[in-house]
TIVO-626110 format. One line per 4 residues: for each residue x, y, z of C-alpha. Coordinates in nm, 4 decimals, decimal comma, m for minus. Layout:
<rs>
X/Y/Z  ...;
</rs>
This chain:
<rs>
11,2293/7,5443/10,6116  11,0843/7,7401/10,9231  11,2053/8,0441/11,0013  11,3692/8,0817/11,3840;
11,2251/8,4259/11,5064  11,1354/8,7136/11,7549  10,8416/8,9023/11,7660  10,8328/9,2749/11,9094;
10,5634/9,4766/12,0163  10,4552/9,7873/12,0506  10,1568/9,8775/12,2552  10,1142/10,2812/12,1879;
9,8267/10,4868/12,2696  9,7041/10,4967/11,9462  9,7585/10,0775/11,8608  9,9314/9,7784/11,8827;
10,2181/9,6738/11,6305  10,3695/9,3792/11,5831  10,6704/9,2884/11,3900  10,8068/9,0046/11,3688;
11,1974/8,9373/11,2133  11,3995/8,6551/11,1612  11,6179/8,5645/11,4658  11,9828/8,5816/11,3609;
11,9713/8,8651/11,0538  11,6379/9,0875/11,1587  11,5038/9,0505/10,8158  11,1280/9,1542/10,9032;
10,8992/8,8348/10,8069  10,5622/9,0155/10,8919  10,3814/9,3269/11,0934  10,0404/9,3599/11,2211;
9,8589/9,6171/11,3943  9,5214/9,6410/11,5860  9,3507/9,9794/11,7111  9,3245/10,1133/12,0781;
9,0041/10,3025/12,2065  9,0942/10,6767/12,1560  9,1915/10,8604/12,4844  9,2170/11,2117/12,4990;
9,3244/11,4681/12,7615  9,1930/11,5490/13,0345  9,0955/11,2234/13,1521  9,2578/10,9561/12,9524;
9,1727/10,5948/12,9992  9,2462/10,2400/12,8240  9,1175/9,9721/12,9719  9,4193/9,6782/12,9902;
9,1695/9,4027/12,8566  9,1573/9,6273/12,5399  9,5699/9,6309/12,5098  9,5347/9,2319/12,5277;
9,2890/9,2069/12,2214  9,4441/9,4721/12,0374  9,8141/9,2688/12,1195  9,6385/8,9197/11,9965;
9,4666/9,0949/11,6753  9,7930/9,2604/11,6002  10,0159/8,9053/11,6288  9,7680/8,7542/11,4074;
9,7893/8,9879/11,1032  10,1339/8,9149/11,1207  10,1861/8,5956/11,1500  9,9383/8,5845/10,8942;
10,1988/8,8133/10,6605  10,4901/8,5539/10,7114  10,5399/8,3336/10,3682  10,5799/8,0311/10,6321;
10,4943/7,9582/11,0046  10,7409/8,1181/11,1896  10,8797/7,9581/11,5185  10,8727/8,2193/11,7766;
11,1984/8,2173/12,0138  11,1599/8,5280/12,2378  10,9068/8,7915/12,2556  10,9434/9,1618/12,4397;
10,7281/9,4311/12,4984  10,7427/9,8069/12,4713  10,4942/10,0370/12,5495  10,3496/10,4018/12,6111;
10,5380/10,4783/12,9421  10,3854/10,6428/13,2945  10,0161/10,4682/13,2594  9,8938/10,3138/13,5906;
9,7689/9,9804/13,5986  9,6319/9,8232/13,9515  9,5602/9,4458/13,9530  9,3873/9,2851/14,2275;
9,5019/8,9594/14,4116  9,3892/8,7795/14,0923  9,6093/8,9766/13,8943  9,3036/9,0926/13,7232;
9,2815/9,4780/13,6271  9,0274/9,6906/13,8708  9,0036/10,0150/13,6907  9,0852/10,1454/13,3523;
9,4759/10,1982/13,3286  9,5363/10,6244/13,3597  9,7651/10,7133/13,0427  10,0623/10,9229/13,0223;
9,8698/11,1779/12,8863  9,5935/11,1963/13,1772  9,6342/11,5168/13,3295  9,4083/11,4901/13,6060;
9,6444/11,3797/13,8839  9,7928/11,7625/13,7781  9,6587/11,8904/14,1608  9,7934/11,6109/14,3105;
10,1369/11,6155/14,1720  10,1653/11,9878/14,2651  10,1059/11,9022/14,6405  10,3226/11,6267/14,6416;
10,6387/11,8721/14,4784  10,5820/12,1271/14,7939  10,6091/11,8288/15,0415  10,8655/11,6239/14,8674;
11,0525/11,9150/14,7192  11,1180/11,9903/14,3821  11,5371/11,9272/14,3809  11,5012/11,6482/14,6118;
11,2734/11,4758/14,3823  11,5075/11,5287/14,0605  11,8220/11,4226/14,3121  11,6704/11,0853/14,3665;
11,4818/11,0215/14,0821  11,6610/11,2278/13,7823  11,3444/11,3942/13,6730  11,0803/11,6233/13,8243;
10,7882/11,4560/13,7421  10,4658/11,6414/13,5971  10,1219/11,5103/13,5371  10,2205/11,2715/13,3116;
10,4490/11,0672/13,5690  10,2791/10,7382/13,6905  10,2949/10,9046/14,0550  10,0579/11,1733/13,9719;
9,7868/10,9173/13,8915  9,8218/10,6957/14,1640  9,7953/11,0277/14,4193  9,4474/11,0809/14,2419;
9,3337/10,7618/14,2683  9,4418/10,7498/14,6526  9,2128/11,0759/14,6861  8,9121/10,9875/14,4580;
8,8718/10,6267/14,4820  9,0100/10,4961/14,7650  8,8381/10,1853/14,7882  9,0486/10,0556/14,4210;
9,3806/10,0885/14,6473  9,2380/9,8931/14,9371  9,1706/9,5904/14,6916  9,4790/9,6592/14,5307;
9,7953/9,3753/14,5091  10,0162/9,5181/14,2473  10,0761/9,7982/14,0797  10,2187/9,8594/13,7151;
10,3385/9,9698/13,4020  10,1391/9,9268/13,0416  10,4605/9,7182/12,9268  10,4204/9,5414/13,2323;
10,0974/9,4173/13,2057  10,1298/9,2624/12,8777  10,4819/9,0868/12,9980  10,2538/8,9472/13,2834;
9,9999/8,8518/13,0778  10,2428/8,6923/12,8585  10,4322/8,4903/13,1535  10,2568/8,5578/13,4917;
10,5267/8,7369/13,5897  10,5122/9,1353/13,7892  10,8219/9,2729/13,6253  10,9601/9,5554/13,5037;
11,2751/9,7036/13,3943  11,4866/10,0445/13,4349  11,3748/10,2372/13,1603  11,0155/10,2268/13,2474;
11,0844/10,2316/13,6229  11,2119/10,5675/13,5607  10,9130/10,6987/13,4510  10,7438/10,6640/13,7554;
10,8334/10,9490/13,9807  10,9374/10,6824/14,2853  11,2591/10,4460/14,1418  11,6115/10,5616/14,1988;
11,7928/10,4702/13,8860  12,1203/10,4853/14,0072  12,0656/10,3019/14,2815  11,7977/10,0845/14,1339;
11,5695/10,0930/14,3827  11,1868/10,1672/14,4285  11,1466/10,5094/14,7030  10,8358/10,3888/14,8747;
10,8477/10,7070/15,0829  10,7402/10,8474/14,8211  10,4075/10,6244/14,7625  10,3570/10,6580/15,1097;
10,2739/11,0827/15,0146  10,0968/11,0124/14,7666  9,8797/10,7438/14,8884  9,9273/10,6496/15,2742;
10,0788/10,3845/15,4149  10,0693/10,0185/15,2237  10,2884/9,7294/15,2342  10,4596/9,8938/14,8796;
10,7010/9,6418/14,8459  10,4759/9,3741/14,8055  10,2718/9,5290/14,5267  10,5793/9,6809/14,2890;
10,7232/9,4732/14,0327  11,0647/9,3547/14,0406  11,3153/9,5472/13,8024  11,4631/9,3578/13,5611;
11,8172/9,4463/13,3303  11,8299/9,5312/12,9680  11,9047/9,1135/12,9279  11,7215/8,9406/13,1716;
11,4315/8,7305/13,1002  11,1219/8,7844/13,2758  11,0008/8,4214/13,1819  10,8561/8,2101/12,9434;
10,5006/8,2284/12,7686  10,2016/8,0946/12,9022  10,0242/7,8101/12,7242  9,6897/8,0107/12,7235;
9,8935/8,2663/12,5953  10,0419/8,1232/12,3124  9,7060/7,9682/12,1737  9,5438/8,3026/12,2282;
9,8634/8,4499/11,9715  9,8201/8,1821/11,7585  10,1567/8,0419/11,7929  10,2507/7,7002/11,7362;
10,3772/7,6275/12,1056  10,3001/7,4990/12,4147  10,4785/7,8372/12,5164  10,7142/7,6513/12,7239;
11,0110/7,7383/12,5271  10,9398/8,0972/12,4000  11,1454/8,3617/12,6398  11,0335/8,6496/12,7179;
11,2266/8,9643/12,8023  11,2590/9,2163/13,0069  11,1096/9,5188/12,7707  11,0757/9,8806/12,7889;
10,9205/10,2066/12,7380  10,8761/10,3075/12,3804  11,0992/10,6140/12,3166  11,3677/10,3703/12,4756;
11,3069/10,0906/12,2569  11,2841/10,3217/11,9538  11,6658/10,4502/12,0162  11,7386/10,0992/12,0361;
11,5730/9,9903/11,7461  11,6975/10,2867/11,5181  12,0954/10,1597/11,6313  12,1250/10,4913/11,8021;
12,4051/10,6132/12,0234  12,5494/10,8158/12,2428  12,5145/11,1798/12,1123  12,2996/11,0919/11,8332;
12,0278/11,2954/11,8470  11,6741/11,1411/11,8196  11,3389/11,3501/11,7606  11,0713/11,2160/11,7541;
10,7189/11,3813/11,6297  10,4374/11,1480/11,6896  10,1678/11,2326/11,9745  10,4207/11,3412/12,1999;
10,7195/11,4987/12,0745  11,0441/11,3784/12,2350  11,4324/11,4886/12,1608  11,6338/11,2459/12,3732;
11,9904/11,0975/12,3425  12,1876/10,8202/12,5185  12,4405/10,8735/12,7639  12,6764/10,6610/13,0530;
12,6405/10,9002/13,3123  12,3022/11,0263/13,4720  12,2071/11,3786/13,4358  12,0133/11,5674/13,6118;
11,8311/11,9172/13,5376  11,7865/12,1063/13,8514  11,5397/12,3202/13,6190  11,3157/11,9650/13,5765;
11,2800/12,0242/13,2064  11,5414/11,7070/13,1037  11,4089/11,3935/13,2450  11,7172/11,1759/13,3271;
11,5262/10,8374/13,2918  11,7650/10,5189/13,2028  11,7664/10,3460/12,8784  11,7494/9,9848/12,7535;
12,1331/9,8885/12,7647  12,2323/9,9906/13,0898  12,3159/10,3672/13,0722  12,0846/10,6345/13,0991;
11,8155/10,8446/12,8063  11,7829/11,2159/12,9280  11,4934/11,3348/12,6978  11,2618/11,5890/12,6798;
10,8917/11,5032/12,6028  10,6378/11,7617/12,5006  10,2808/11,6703/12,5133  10,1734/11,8450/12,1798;
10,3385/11,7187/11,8215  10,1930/11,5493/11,5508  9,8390/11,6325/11,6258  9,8855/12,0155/11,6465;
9,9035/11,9542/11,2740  9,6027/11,7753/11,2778  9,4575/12,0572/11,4702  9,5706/12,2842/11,1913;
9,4658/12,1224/10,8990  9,1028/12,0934/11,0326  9,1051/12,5053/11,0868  9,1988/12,5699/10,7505;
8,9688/12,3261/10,5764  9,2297/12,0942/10,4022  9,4000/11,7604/10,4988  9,7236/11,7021/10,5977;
9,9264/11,6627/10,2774  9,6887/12,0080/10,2147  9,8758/12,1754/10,5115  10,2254/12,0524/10,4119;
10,2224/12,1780/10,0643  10,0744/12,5388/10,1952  10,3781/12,5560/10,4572  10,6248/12,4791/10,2219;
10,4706/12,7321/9,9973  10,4925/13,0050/10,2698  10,7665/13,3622/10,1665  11,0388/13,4622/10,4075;
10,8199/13,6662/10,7008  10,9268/13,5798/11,0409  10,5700/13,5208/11,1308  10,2748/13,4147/11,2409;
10,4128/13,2388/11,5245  10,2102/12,9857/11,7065  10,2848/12,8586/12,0299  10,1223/12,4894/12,0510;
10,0214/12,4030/12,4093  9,7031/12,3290/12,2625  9,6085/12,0558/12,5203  9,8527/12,2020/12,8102;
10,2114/12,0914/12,8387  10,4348/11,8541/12,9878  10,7766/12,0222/12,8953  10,7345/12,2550/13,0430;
10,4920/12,1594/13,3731  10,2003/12,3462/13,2547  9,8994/12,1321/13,2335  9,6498/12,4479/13,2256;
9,7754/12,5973/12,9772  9,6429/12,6769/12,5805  9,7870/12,7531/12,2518  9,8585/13,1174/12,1519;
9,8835/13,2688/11,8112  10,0527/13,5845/11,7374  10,1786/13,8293/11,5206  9,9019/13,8008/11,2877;
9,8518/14,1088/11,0332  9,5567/14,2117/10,7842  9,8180/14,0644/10,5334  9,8942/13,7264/10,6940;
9,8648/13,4063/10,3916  9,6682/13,0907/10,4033  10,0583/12,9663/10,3716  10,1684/13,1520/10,6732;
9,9182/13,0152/10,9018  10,0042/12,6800/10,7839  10,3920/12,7108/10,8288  10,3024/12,8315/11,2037;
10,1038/12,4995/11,2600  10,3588/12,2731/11,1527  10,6524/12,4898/11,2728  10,5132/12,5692/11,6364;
10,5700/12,1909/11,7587  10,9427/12,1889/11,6084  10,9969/12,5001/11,8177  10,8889/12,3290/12,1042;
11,1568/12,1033/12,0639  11,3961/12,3016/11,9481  11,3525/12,4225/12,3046  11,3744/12,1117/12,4239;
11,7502/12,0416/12,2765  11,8929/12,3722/12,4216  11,7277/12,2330/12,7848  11,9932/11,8815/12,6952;
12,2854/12,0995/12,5913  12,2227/12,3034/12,8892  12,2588/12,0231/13,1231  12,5871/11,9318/12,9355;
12,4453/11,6916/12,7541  12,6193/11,5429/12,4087  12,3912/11,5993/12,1187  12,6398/11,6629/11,8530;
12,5870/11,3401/11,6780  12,3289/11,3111/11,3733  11,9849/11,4288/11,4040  11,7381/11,0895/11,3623;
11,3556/11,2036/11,3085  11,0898/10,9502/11,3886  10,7094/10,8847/11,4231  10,4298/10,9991/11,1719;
10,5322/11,3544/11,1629  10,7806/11,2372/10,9576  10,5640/11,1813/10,6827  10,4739/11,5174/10,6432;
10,7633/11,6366/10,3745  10,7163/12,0180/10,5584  10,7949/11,8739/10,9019  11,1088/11,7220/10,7493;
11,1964/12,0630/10,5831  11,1266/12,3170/10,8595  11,2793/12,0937/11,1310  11,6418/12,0894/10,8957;
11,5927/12,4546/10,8349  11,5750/12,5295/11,2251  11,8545/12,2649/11,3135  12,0298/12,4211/11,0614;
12,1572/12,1042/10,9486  12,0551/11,7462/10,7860  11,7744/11,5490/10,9408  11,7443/11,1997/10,8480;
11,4363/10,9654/10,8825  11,5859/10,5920/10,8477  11,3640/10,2827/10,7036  11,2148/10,1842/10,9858;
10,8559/10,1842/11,0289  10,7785/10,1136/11,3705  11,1161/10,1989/11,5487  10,9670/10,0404/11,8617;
10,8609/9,7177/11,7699  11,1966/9,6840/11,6133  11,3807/9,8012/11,9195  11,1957/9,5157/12,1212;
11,2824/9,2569/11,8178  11,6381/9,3590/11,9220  11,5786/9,2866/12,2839  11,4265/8,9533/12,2310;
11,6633/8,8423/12,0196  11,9743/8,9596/12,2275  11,8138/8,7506/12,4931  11,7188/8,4302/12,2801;
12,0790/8,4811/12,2195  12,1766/8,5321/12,5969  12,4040/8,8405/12,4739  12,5339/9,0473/12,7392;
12,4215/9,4103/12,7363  12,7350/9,4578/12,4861  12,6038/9,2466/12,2405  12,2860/9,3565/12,2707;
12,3959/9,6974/12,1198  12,6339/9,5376/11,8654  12,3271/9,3678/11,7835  12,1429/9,6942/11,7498;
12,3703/9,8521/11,5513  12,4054/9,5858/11,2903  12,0410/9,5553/11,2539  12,0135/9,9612/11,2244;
11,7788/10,0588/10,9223  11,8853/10,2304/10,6042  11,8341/10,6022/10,5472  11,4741/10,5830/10,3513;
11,4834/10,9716/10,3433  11,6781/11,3091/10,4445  11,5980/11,6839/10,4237  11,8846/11,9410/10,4562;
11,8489/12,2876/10,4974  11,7741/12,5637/10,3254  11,8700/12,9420/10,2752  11,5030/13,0868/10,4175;
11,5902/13,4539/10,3973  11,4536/13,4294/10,7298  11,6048/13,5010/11,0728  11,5486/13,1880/11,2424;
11,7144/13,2858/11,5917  11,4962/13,5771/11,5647  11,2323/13,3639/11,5765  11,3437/13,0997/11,7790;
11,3766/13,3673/12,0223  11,0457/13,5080/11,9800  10,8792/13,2035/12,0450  11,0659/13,1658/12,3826;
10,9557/13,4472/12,5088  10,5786/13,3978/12,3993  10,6108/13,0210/12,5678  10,7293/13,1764/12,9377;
10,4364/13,4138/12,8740  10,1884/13,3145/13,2232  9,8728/13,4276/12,9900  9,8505/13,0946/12,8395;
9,7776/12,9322/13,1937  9,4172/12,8823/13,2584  9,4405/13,0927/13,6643  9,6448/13,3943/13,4931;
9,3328/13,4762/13,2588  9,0918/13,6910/13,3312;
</rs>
């Protein structure tokens, strides 16, 4: 008997993963993944053709998991949030896309924030965008290659791209929009004043995509489309939905909600929860971006996580299971302390800036030095959570870790240790492909946005593991607190060195 299914994906900066669960319970059926190029900060670059293969590679593996053929119902797409993607009148890409991670439009953005002004921006948009924000890019294209805007007919979103390539169609939807530095969420609209300052005057209109709701469909596949997949349709009758940026199709995925805390540790680090209201942080450190079911996702998102650890185990010549076991095996001194802006910073706006290490003595450990490399991101976002209770924001609820941090057994530990309370990683792989399984299937179902997170919540995975904390003998306010005042130090910015 064939199995009636969804497929999700999720198109990160690092790959592309597929799942693909059966339509009415979830149970997963099959997973794939395919590789992106690596991009790396300063300039970071994927071209969209490479996002297509790695989407078709990635659907193959797992159809080729399933026990039987499947028959697909409804896709959707989630993906790395911010990138810029220009298509010409052929709705063929003209440049590399510029990630969320490209730093480069960092000049740009600051010239826009004098004209614009920094609370008008978070007043209209909920955020104050940084480097990262798709507007940033776009101003640098505008000043360093002109000539790509002048062929340019529409502009989007990673997510978007692969939903058009999917269906034709130039859609997006809220959550993404958000993330752009020029839609009003609360009034769901695009600002094209604010294109127009960051790259002249264009019919803008015409080239944004149209923003979908958390249950709309954007269309149906293509027929090239679904032979290129390798599923058994014409295409005709698969739907496709709407979408979404990652960290919002994670929360979805994981059956998160409001006041549930979710952290995640992956490239970026990101502590976000869900909420009915907008918020907005006249400090810009919470963005206020909306979510997938119709409310809103004020998050903080740091720009150095998982990789710091990375970083760390390389220095001290072992791998990363190396560095876990030598943090966990660290005494009860406060310090070293290491503050990780390795590759500058998002959260806070400080794309110049480099790591610092500190309070180092002639009797420092091997295990010291490793605790500071895996504990210096989780400070980061411990910082990060007192920005979302500052702006009154609900995070009393359970505290959800995801992304491949978690598989480091010392992130698990030092992150309960500093919460001061249990942190849970549930069984869920890839929380964003599974977020965007939801999605499709809430819309192969035609739910309303109700039922879509009914639907999330009884597909929500099982705890796989938990960590709760322990007595350190150490005084972890102390050093929360020394941290925060090495962070606001201006010598980590490139211009206040000598």
């Amino acid at each position: 008997m064939t199995d009636m299914a969804v497929l999700g994906v999720d198109s990160s900066t690092q790959s592309c993963k597929v799942e693909i669960r059966e339509l009415t319970s979830g149970r997963l059926l099959g997973t794939g993944s395919a590789a992106h190029p690596a991009a790396y900060p300063p300039s970071s670059e994927q071209h969209p053709r490479d996002w297509v293969a790695a989407f078709i590679a990635a659907t193959h593996a797992a159809l080729a998991r399933c026990a039987s053929v499947p028959e697909i119902k409804a896709i959707a797409v989630a993906a790395q949030c911010h990138g810029l993607v220009l298509l010409d009148e052929h709705g063929d890409p003209l440049r590399a896309a510029k990630l969320w991670n490209d730093t480069t439009g960092a000049p740009q953005l600051a010239e826009l924030t004098k004209r614009i002004g920094a609370q008008r921006w978070i007043s209209s948009v909920g955020s104050l965008p940084t480097a990262a924000f798709t507007i940033a890019k776009l101003a640098w294209i505008a000043q360093h290659e002109p000539q790509v805007l002048d062929r340019t007919a529409t502009l989007l979103l990673p997510h978007d791209y692969l939903t058009f390539w999917l269906t034709g169609a130039r859609v997006t939807d809220r959550s993404d929009a958000s993330g752009t530095g020029f839609f009003n969420t609360e009034a769901g609209r695009w600002i094209t004043e604010y294109l127009e300052l960051a790259a002249g005057a264009r019919d803008w209109r015409a080239m944004l995509p149209a923003v979908l709701g958390p249950c709309d469909r954007a269309g149906t596949v293509r027929a090239a489309a679904a032979q290129a997949l390798g599923i058994e349709s014409d295409g005709s009758d698969i739907v496709v939905a709407a979408g979404g940026g990652d960290q919002h199709a994670a929360y979805l995925g994981l059956g998160l909600r409001d006041g549930d805390q979710y952290i995640g540790i992956g490239t970026s680090g990101v502590v976000a929860t869900s909420s009915r209201t907008a918020v907005f942080d006249p400090s810009g450190m919470v963005d206020g971006v909306a979510d997938l079911t119709g409310g809103y996702l004020p998050l903080v998102s740091t720009l150095n996580a998982a990789r710091v650890g990375e970083t760390g185990a390389r220095l001290l010549g072992t791998d990363l299971a190396g560095l876990a076991e030598l943090a966990l095996a660290a005494g009860q001194s406060q310090g070293p302390v290491l503050v990780p802006f390795l590759d500058g910073e998002r959260k806070p706006d400080r794309p110049s800036a480099r790591g610092g290490f500190v309070d180092i003595t002639s009797h420092t450990t091997r295990e010291e030095l490793a605790r500071a490399f895996v504990e210096g991101p989780l400070l980061s976002l411990m910082s990060a959570r007192d920005s979302l209770r500052a702006c009154g924001v609900d995070v009393s609820g359970g505290a959800v870790a995801v992304g491949g941090g978690t598989r480091s057994a010392a992130t698990l530990q030092l992150l309960a240790d500093l919460l001061d309370d249990e942190v849970t990683v549930l069984d869920a792989d890839e929380a964003t492909a599974r977020g965007a399984c939801v999605q499709a299937a809430a819309v192969a179902a035609q739910l309303d946005v109700g039922g879509l997170t009914d639907l999330a919540k009884r597909w929500q995975p099982e705890v796989r593991t938990s960590a709760t904390p322990r007595a350190t003998g150490r005084d972890l306010a102390a050093l929360r607190a020394r941290w925060s005042e090495l962070a606001a130090a201006p010598v980590l910015d490139a211009e206040a060195r000598p």
